[in-house]
N, C-alpha and C positions, 0 to 999 in steps of 0.2 A: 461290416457290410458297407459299400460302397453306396451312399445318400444320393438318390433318388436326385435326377436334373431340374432345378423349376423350369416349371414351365409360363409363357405367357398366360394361360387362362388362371393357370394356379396363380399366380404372382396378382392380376387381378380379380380373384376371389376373396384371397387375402386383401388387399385394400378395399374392394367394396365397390368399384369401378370398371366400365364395362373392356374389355379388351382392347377394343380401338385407342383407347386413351394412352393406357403403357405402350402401346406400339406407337405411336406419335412423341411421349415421352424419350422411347429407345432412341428414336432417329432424330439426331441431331438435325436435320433438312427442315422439319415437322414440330420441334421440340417447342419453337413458338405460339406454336396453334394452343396450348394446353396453359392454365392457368399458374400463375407462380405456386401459388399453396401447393396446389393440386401433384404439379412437377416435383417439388421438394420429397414432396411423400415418397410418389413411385421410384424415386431417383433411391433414398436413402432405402425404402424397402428392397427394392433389387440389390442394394449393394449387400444390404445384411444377408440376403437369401444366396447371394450368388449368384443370380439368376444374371445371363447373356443371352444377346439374341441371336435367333436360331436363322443363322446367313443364306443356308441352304434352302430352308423354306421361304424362307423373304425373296432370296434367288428364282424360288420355283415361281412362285408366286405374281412376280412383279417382270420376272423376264430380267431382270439385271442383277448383276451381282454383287456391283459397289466396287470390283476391282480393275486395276487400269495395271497392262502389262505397261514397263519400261523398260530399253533391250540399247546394251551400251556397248560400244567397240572395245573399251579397255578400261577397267575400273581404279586401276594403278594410276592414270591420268588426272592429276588431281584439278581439272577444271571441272570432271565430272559429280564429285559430289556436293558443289553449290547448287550445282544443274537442278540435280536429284530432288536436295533440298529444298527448291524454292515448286518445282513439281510435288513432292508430298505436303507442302505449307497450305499450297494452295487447294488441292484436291481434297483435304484432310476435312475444309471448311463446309466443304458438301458432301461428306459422310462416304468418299472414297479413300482404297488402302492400294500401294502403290505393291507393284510384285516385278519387281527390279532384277536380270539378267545380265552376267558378263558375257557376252555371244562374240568378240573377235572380232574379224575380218572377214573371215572365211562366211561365203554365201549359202553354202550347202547346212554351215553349223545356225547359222541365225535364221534360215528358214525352218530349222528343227526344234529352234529355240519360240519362234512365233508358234509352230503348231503344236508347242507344249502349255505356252500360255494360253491358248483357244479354247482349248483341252480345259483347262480349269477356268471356263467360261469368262476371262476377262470381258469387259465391255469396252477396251480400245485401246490401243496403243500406242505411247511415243516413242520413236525410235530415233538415238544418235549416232546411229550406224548407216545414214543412207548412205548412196553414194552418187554419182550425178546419172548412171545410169542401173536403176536399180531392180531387180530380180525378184526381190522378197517382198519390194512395195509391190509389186501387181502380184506375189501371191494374196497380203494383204486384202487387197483389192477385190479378187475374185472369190475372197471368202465372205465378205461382206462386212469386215471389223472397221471401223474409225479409227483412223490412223492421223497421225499428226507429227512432221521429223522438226526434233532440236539441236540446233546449231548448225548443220550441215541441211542442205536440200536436193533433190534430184533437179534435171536439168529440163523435165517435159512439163515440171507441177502441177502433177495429177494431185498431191494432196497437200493440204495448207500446212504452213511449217512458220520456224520461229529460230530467224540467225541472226547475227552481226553484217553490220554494212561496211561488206571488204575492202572495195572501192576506195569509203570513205577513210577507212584503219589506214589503209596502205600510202592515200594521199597526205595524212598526218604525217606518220614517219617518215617519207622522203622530203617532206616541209622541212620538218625536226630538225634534220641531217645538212640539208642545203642552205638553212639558217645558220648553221656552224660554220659553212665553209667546205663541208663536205660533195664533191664532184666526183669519186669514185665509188659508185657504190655496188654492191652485190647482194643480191636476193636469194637467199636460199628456201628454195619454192620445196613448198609439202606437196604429199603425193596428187597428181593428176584426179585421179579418179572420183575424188572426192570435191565437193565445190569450194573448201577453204582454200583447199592448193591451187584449184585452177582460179579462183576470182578474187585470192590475193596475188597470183602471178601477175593475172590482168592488168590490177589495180597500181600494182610497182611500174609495170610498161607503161600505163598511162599517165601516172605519176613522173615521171621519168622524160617522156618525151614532152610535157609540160614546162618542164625545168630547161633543156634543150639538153638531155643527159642522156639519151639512149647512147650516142655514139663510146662512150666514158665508161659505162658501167654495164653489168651482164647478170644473167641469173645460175645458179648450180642447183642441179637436184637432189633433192634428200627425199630417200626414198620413206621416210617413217617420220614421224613426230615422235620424235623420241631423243633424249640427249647423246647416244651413241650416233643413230642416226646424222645427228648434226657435228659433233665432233670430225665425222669423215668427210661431209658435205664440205668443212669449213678448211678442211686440211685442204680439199681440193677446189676451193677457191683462193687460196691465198697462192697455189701453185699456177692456179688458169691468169689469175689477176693480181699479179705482185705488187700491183701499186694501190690498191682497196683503200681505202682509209675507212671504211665504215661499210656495216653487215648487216642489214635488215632479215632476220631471223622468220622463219614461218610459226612458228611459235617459242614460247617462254621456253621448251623444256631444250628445244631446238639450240637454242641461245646459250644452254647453260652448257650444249653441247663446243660454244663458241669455244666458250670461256677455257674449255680443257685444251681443246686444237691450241688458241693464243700461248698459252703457259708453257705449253709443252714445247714452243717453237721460241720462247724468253719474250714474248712480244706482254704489250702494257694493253690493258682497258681500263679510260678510254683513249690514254695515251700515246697508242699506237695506231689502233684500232676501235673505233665507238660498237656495239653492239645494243640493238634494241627490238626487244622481243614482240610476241603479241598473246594479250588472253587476260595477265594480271593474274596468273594462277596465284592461290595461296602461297604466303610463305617467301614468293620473289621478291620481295624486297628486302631479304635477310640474308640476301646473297652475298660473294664480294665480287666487283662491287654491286651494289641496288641496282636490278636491273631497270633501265626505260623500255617503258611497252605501252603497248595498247590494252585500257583497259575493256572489257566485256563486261556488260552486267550478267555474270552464270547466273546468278538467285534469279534474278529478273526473268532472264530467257529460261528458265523453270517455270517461274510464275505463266507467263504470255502461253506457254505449250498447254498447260493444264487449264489456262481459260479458255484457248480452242477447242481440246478436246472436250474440256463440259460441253462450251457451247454444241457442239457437233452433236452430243450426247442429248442434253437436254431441248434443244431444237431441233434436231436430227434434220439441220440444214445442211444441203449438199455442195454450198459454194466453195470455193479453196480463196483462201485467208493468203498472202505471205507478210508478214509481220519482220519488219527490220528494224534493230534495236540499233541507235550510234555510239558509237566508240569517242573514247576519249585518250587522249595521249596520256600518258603519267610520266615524267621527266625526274630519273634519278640520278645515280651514278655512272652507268655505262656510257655513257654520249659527253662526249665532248668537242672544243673547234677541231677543226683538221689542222692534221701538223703535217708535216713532209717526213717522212720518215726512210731511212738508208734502206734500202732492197738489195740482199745480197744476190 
Protein backbone atom coordinates (compact mmCIF):
# COMPACT_ATOMS: atom_id res chain seq x y z
CA UNK A 1 0.00 0.00 0.00
CA UNK A 2 1.21 3.08 -1.10
CA UNK A 3 2.29 5.48 2.34
CA UNK A 4 0.20 8.11 2.89
CA UNK A 5 2.01 11.97 1.81
CA UNK A 6 3.10 14.01 5.04
CA UNK A 7 1.77 16.54 5.52
CA UNK A 8 2.63 20.25 6.89
CA UNK A 9 0.32 20.08 9.91
CA UNK A 10 1.30 16.32 10.28
CA UNK A 11 5.04 16.93 10.09
CA UNK A 12 4.29 19.81 12.85
CA UNK A 13 2.38 17.52 15.17
CA UNK A 14 4.99 15.40 15.04
CA UNK A 15 7.53 17.91 16.42
CA UNK A 16 5.39 19.73 18.58
CA UNK A 17 5.55 23.07 16.83
CA UNK A 18 2.91 25.21 15.43
CA UNK A 19 2.67 25.10 11.54
CA UNK A 20 3.99 28.49 10.63
CA UNK A 21 7.34 27.50 11.85
CA UNK A 22 7.99 24.33 9.41
CA UNK A 23 6.70 26.55 6.71
CA UNK A 24 9.38 29.14 7.42
CA UNK A 25 11.74 26.27 8.03
CA UNK A 26 10.62 24.80 4.25
CA UNK A 27 11.40 28.22 2.62
CA UNK A 28 14.69 29.01 2.30
CA UNK A 29 13.62 33.07 1.81
CA UNK A 30 12.27 32.72 5.62
CA UNK A 31 14.51 29.76 6.85
CA UNK A 32 16.31 32.62 8.90
CA UNK A 33 13.43 33.93 10.93
CA UNK A 34 13.32 30.26 12.94
CA UNK A 35 15.90 29.34 15.54
CA UNK A 36 19.15 27.18 14.73
CA UNK A 37 17.93 24.27 17.23
CA UNK A 38 14.62 24.56 16.35
CA UNK A 39 15.73 24.41 12.22
CA UNK A 40 17.87 21.46 12.69
CA UNK A 41 14.95 19.40 14.07
CA UNK A 42 12.26 20.24 11.35
CA UNK A 43 14.90 20.03 8.64
CA UNK A 44 16.18 16.49 9.91
CA UNK A 45 12.49 15.42 10.68
CA UNK A 46 11.16 16.21 7.25
CA UNK A 47 14.00 14.58 5.66
CA UNK A 48 13.29 11.20 7.75
CA UNK A 49 9.41 11.60 6.84
CA UNK A 50 9.87 12.49 3.36
CA UNK A 51 7.81 15.18 3.72
CA UNK A 52 8.12 18.17 0.62
CA UNK A 53 6.43 21.14 0.38
CA UNK A 54 3.23 21.31 -1.32
CA UNK A 55 4.25 24.08 -4.43
CA UNK A 56 0.66 24.28 -5.50
CA UNK A 57 -0.78 25.22 -2.28
CA UNK A 58 1.92 27.76 -1.43
CA UNK A 59 1.26 28.82 -5.40
CA UNK A 60 -2.42 29.14 -4.44
CA UNK A 61 -1.87 30.59 -1.52
CA UNK A 62 0.74 33.38 -1.85
CA UNK A 63 -0.25 34.05 -5.71
CA UNK A 64 3.38 33.02 -6.82
CA UNK A 65 4.94 30.07 -7.72
CA UNK A 66 8.51 30.32 -7.31
CA UNK A 67 9.05 29.60 -11.09
CA UNK A 68 10.83 31.87 -13.50
CA UNK A 69 10.34 30.72 -17.43
CA UNK A 70 13.72 31.00 -19.48
CA UNK A 71 13.12 30.78 -23.31
CA UNK A 72 16.52 30.42 -25.54
CA UNK A 73 16.88 30.70 -29.39
CA UNK A 74 19.29 27.70 -29.66
CA UNK A 75 20.43 25.49 -26.85
CA UNK A 76 23.48 23.84 -29.10
CA UNK A 77 25.11 27.43 -28.56
CA UNK A 78 27.37 26.94 -26.14
CA UNK A 79 27.38 30.53 -24.65
CA UNK A 80 23.96 29.74 -23.60
CA UNK A 81 24.60 27.46 -20.72
CA UNK A 82 26.80 29.84 -18.51
CA UNK A 83 23.89 32.23 -19.36
CA UNK A 84 21.61 29.62 -17.68
CA UNK A 85 23.85 28.86 -15.03
CA UNK A 86 24.62 31.93 -13.53
CA UNK A 87 20.45 32.66 -13.94
CA UNK A 88 19.65 29.49 -11.94
CA UNK A 89 22.78 30.46 -9.17
CA UNK A 90 21.20 33.26 -8.64
CA UNK A 91 17.45 32.85 -8.52
CA UNK A 92 18.08 29.34 -6.58
CA UNK A 93 19.22 31.88 -3.63
CA UNK A 94 15.67 33.04 -3.31
CA UNK A 95 13.91 29.88 -3.40
CA UNK A 96 13.23 30.07 -7.32
CA UNK A 97 13.43 27.01 -9.89
CA UNK A 98 14.15 28.04 -13.52
CA UNK A 99 11.95 26.10 -16.35
CA UNK A 100 14.13 26.65 -19.30
CA UNK A 101 12.81 26.26 -23.31
CA UNK A 102 14.55 25.68 -26.66
CA UNK A 103 11.98 27.90 -28.77
CA UNK A 104 14.22 28.82 -32.06
CA UNK A 105 13.69 31.62 -34.16
CA UNK A 106 10.64 31.26 -35.26
CA UNK A 107 8.08 33.98 -33.79
CA UNK A 108 4.98 32.05 -33.98
CA UNK A 109 7.07 28.80 -32.01
CA UNK A 110 8.24 31.17 -29.08
CA UNK A 111 4.97 32.87 -28.73
CA UNK A 112 3.52 29.15 -28.01
CA UNK A 113 6.38 28.45 -25.97
CA UNK A 114 5.72 31.79 -23.65
CA UNK A 115 1.92 30.64 -23.49
CA UNK A 116 2.97 27.32 -22.36
CA UNK A 117 5.11 28.74 -19.58
CA UNK A 118 2.16 31.08 -18.36
CA UNK A 119 0.18 28.18 -18.54
CA UNK A 120 2.11 26.68 -15.61
CA UNK A 121 1.82 29.81 -13.77
CA UNK A 122 5.56 31.15 -14.11
CA UNK A 123 6.11 34.43 -12.27
CA UNK A 124 8.39 36.03 -15.13
CA UNK A 125 10.49 35.53 -17.69
CA UNK A 126 13.86 35.88 -19.29
CA UNK A 127 14.12 35.65 -22.71
CA UNK A 128 17.31 35.38 -25.18
CA UNK A 129 15.55 35.22 -28.01
CA UNK A 130 14.55 38.97 -28.44
CA UNK A 131 15.06 40.65 -31.36
CA UNK A 132 15.28 44.40 -31.94
CA UNK A 133 11.79 44.36 -33.05
CA UNK A 134 9.89 42.05 -31.19
CA UNK A 135 6.36 40.35 -31.35
CA UNK A 136 6.37 38.12 -28.40
CA UNK A 137 7.66 40.89 -25.99
CA UNK A 138 4.36 42.86 -26.38
CA UNK A 139 2.53 39.56 -26.10
CA UNK A 140 4.42 39.39 -22.91
CA UNK A 141 3.41 42.71 -22.21
CA UNK A 142 -0.26 42.43 -22.62
CA UNK A 143 -0.36 39.61 -20.45
CA UNK A 144 0.97 41.26 -17.67
CA UNK A 145 4.26 38.68 -16.88
CA UNK A 146 7.73 40.32 -15.89
CA UNK A 147 9.84 40.03 -18.45
CA UNK A 148 13.51 40.81 -18.56
CA UNK A 149 15.83 39.87 -22.36
CA UNK A 150 19.67 38.46 -21.83
CA UNK A 151 22.15 39.17 -24.09
CA UNK A 152 20.27 40.70 -26.87
CA UNK A 153 17.60 43.58 -26.46
CA UNK A 154 14.78 45.13 -28.54
CA UNK A 155 15.34 48.46 -30.15
CA UNK A 156 11.97 50.50 -28.31
CA UNK A 157 13.14 49.27 -24.50
CA UNK A 158 10.02 48.60 -23.23
CA UNK A 159 11.49 46.14 -20.96
CA UNK A 160 14.90 46.02 -18.89
CA UNK A 161 17.44 43.70 -20.27
CA UNK A 162 21.14 42.70 -19.57
CA UNK A 163 23.89 42.68 -22.61
CA UNK A 164 27.34 43.16 -23.52
CA UNK A 165 28.73 46.74 -24.60
CA UNK A 166 29.04 46.17 -28.58
CA UNK A 167 30.34 49.29 -29.21
CA UNK A 168 32.84 48.79 -26.91
CA UNK A 169 33.82 44.75 -27.92
CA UNK A 170 34.06 45.80 -31.49
CA UNK A 171 36.35 48.95 -30.68
CA UNK A 172 38.80 46.50 -28.76
CA UNK A 173 39.18 44.24 -31.90
CA UNK A 174 39.77 46.77 -34.49
CA UNK A 175 42.47 48.40 -31.80
CA UNK A 176 43.90 44.59 -31.51
CA UNK A 177 44.14 44.44 -35.33
CA UNK A 178 45.41 48.07 -36.24
CA UNK A 179 48.16 47.55 -33.48
CA UNK A 180 49.48 44.68 -35.53
CA UNK A 181 49.61 46.38 -38.65
CA UNK A 182 46.53 45.31 -39.76
CA UNK A 183 44.53 47.98 -42.48
CA UNK A 184 42.50 45.60 -44.36
CA UNK A 185 39.88 44.36 -42.42
CA UNK A 186 36.35 42.67 -42.90
CA UNK A 187 33.46 42.18 -40.47
CA UNK A 188 31.45 39.40 -40.93
CA UNK A 189 28.19 41.02 -39.32
CA UNK A 190 25.53 38.48 -37.48
CA UNK A 191 22.03 38.68 -38.48
CA UNK A 192 20.30 42.21 -38.78
CA UNK A 193 17.44 41.56 -36.88
CA UNK A 194 18.82 40.91 -33.71
CA UNK A 195 20.90 43.90 -31.85
CA UNK A 196 24.39 41.87 -31.57
CA UNK A 197 24.40 42.09 -35.40
CA UNK A 198 23.21 45.28 -35.81
CA UNK A 199 25.42 47.18 -32.87
CA UNK A 200 28.44 45.12 -33.53
CA UNK A 201 28.04 46.03 -37.26
CA UNK A 202 27.71 49.73 -35.88
CA UNK A 203 30.38 49.38 -33.52
CA UNK A 204 33.09 47.93 -36.51
CA UNK A 205 31.90 51.32 -38.75
CA UNK A 206 32.67 53.39 -36.06
CA UNK A 207 35.64 51.64 -35.13
CA UNK A 208 36.85 51.77 -38.51
CA UNK A 209 36.36 55.31 -39.55
CA UNK A 210 38.25 56.07 -36.20
CA UNK A 211 41.26 54.42 -37.46
CA UNK A 212 40.78 56.37 -40.85
CA UNK A 213 39.89 52.61 -42.26
CA UNK A 214 36.44 52.82 -43.75
CA UNK A 215 37.76 53.33 -47.17
CA UNK A 216 40.29 49.95 -46.78
CA UNK A 217 37.98 47.46 -45.39
CA UNK A 218 34.22 46.35 -45.80
CA UNK A 219 31.57 44.13 -44.06
CA UNK A 220 29.89 40.49 -45.55
CA UNK A 221 26.84 38.98 -44.18
CA UNK A 222 26.34 35.99 -42.32
CA UNK A 223 23.28 35.16 -42.20
CA UNK A 224 23.27 32.78 -38.80
CA UNK A 225 25.87 32.42 -35.91
CA UNK A 226 26.68 29.36 -36.67
CA UNK A 227 30.17 27.85 -38.00
CA UNK A 228 28.66 26.94 -41.38
CA UNK A 229 27.14 30.16 -41.50
CA UNK A 230 30.54 31.71 -41.19
CA UNK A 231 32.52 29.36 -43.29
CA UNK A 232 30.38 30.79 -46.36
CA UNK A 233 30.41 34.38 -45.05
CA UNK A 234 34.34 33.94 -45.06
CA UNK A 235 34.58 32.17 -48.51
CA UNK A 236 32.86 35.24 -49.74
CA UNK A 237 34.90 37.72 -48.34
CA UNK A 238 38.12 36.68 -49.22
CA UNK A 239 36.41 36.56 -52.92
CA UNK A 240 34.78 40.35 -52.44
CA UNK A 241 38.26 41.36 -50.65
CA UNK A 242 41.43 39.65 -51.87
CA UNK A 243 43.51 41.56 -50.05
CA UNK A 244 41.90 41.16 -46.14
CA UNK A 245 44.75 40.37 -43.93
CA UNK A 246 42.33 40.09 -40.88
CA UNK A 247 38.49 38.94 -40.01
CA UNK A 248 36.74 40.32 -37.28
CA UNK A 249 34.20 37.43 -36.82
CA UNK A 250 30.44 38.14 -35.26
CA UNK A 251 30.98 35.39 -33.08
CA UNK A 252 33.37 32.60 -31.71
CA UNK A 253 31.35 29.89 -33.49
CA UNK A 254 31.32 32.28 -36.49
CA UNK A 255 35.21 32.29 -36.37
CA UNK A 256 35.69 28.66 -36.19
CA UNK A 257 33.53 28.95 -39.41
CA UNK A 258 36.84 31.05 -40.57
CA UNK A 259 39.08 28.67 -39.72
CA UNK A 260 37.42 25.84 -42.36
CA UNK A 261 36.98 28.62 -45.30
CA UNK A 262 41.06 29.49 -44.58
CA UNK A 263 42.25 25.69 -44.77
CA UNK A 264 40.22 24.67 -47.31
CA UNK A 265 41.72 27.68 -49.54
CA UNK A 266 45.69 26.47 -48.06
CA UNK A 267 45.83 29.86 -46.40
CA UNK A 268 47.67 30.17 -42.70
CA UNK A 269 46.09 31.61 -39.25
CA UNK A 270 47.48 33.94 -38.25
CA UNK A 271 49.91 33.86 -40.95
CA UNK A 272 47.93 34.80 -43.74
CA UNK A 273 45.02 35.84 -42.25
CA UNK A 274 44.34 36.95 -38.22
CA UNK A 275 40.85 35.90 -37.23
CA UNK A 276 39.28 37.12 -33.77
CA UNK A 277 36.01 36.13 -32.52
CA UNK A 278 33.62 37.41 -30.07
CA UNK A 279 31.74 35.73 -26.59
CA UNK A 280 34.85 33.59 -25.19
CA UNK A 281 32.45 30.57 -25.48
CA UNK A 282 33.63 27.46 -23.58
CA UNK A 283 36.28 25.35 -24.85
CA UNK A 284 37.74 28.16 -27.69
CA UNK A 285 40.64 28.29 -26.54
CA UNK A 286 41.40 24.56 -27.46
CA UNK A 287 41.14 25.41 -30.77
CA UNK A 288 43.89 25.35 -33.40
CA UNK A 289 44.85 27.83 -33.26
CA UNK A 290 43.57 29.58 -29.58
CA UNK A 291 41.13 31.81 -30.75
CA UNK A 292 41.35 35.80 -29.82
CA UNK A 293 38.06 37.20 -28.87
CA UNK A 294 36.10 39.12 -26.98
CA UNK A 295 35.48 37.97 -23.79
CA UNK A 296 31.55 38.26 -22.15
CA UNK A 297 30.99 37.60 -18.75
CA UNK A 298 27.64 34.69 -19.73
CA UNK A 299 27.59 33.64 -15.73
CA UNK A 300 27.61 37.23 -14.96
CA UNK A 301 24.98 38.39 -17.58
CA UNK A 302 22.82 35.36 -15.93
CA UNK A 303 23.45 36.53 -12.58
CA UNK A 304 22.57 40.68 -13.61
CA UNK A 305 18.99 39.12 -15.56
CA UNK A 306 17.85 37.14 -12.53
CA UNK A 307 18.68 40.23 -10.18
CA UNK A 308 16.32 42.28 -12.44
CA UNK A 309 13.73 40.02 -12.62
CA UNK A 310 13.69 39.43 -8.60
CA UNK A 311 13.88 42.88 -8.39
CA UNK A 312 10.92 43.42 -10.77
CA UNK A 313 9.30 40.58 -8.77
CA UNK A 314 9.96 41.52 -5.36
CA UNK A 315 9.45 45.34 -5.89
CA UNK A 316 7.01 44.93 -8.46
CA UNK A 317 8.84 48.35 -9.81
CA UNK A 318 7.78 49.25 -13.23
CA UNK A 319 11.02 51.12 -14.32
CA UNK A 320 13.20 49.40 -17.34
CA UNK A 321 16.82 48.88 -16.07
CA UNK A 322 19.34 48.42 -19.18
CA UNK A 323 22.33 47.01 -17.65
CA UNK A 324 25.59 46.80 -19.86
CA UNK A 325 28.23 44.51 -18.77
CA UNK A 326 32.12 45.45 -20.62
CA UNK A 327 34.05 43.31 -22.59
CA UNK A 328 37.47 42.35 -22.43
CA UNK A 329 39.68 41.45 -25.23
CA UNK A 330 41.43 37.89 -24.64
CA UNK A 331 44.59 37.77 -27.05
CA UNK A 332 45.61 34.21 -28.22
CA UNK A 333 46.74 32.53 -31.18
CA UNK A 334 44.73 33.77 -34.15
CA UNK A 335 46.06 37.45 -34.55
CA UNK A 336 49.01 38.25 -35.50
CA UNK A 337 51.24 41.41 -37.47
CA UNK A 338 50.08 41.81 -40.94
CA UNK A 339 52.13 40.28 -43.48
CA UNK A 340 51.62 41.10 -47.41
CA UNK A 341 50.52 38.05 -48.70
CA UNK A 342 50.56 36.89 -52.77
CA UNK A 343 46.56 37.10 -54.10
CA UNK A 344 46.14 34.85 -56.69
Amino acid sequence: MKQKRMTLKGLAGILGVHPSTVGRVMDPQTRHMVGEEVRQRVLKEAARHGYRPNKLAAAMRTGRSKLVGVMLPDITNPVFPPMVLGIEDELRKHGYVVLMSNAGDDKSQQRYVVDQLLARQVDALILATATREDPVITHCLEAGVAVVTVNRNEDDGRVSSVANDEALGMRLSVEHLVALGHRRLVHLVGPQQVSTGHLRKVGFEEALAAHGLAGESGVVDCLAYTREAGKLACDQALERYPGLTAIVAGNDLVAIGCYDSLRARGLRCPEDVSVIGHNDMPFIDAVHPPLTTIRIGLHEMGIQAAQLILRRLQQDAPGVMEVRLRPELVIRGSTGPCATRSVP
